[in-house]
Every structure is written in C-alpha cells, then in structure tokens.
N, C-alpha and C positions, 0 to 999 in steps of 0.2 A: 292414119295418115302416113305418106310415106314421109322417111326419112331424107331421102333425094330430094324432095321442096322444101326440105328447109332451110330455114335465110336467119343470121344470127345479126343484129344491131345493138350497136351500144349508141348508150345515150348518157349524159351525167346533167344533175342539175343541185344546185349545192341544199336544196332543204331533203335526198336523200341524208345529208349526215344524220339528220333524226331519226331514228329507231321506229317509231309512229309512223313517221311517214312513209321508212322505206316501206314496213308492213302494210300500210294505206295502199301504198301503188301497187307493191307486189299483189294482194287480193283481188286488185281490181283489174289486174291485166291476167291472173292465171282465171279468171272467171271469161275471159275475153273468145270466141271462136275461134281456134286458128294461133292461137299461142300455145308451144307445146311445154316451154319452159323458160323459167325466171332465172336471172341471178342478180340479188339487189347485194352491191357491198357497200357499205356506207360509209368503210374508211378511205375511199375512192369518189364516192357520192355517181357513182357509175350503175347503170340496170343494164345487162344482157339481155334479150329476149330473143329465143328461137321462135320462129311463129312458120307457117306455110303462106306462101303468098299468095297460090291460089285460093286460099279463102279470105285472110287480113292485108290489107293494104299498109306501107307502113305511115301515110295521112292517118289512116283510121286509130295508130297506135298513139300518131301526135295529136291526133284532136282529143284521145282518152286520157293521155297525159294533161294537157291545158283544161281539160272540164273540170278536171279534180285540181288545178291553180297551178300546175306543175309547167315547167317551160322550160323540155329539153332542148339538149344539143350535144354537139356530136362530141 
C-alpha cells in the first residue's frame, strides 16, 4: 500500500479507558483491510487509525466500532 493514501482519524469513546477493551478494538480493526495502523491510548480514551481509503471506507470503520458496542466520536 502506498503511503500517499493514507488518511489518519481519531476517534475516542470513553469504554477505551479499559485495558480489555482498548486491546478488543485494537485486534479487531488491525485484522481490518485497509488499516495499516492503530494507536489506542487509554489515558485519552482516544484510537488513531491510519487506514487507505481506497480500500476502507471510514462508515466501514464506524460500523466495526458499533458491532463490537463501541460508539465513536470525534
């Protein structure tokens, strides 16, 4: 993948504070297509994610976040 499509969003939702969960989301979005990199801080309750847009959509990142109960925002 190039590095030129990539598109970085933050998002925070306050059940990152738990350790469990950041590790839950983080798993579940670096298995994702199209995501090249996480950064979950949980003392911010904040997830960076680089991804390429020509292949992930960022709907598709918020629909993966809310399957798993999570309900980002910016």
């Amino acid at each position: 993948m190039s590095m030129s499509n990539t598109v970085r969003i933050r998002v925070r939702d306050a059940m990152f504070d738990c350790e469990s969960c950041a590790n839950t989301i983080e798993h579940v979005l670096e298995a994702t297509y199209g995501v090249e990199q996480i950064d979950v801080d949980e003392s911010t309750e904040r997830v960076e994610i680089d991804y390429d847009p020509d292949i992930v959509a960022p709907t598709e990142l918020e629909m993966t976040f809310e399957a798993w109960g999570y309900t980002p925002r910016p």
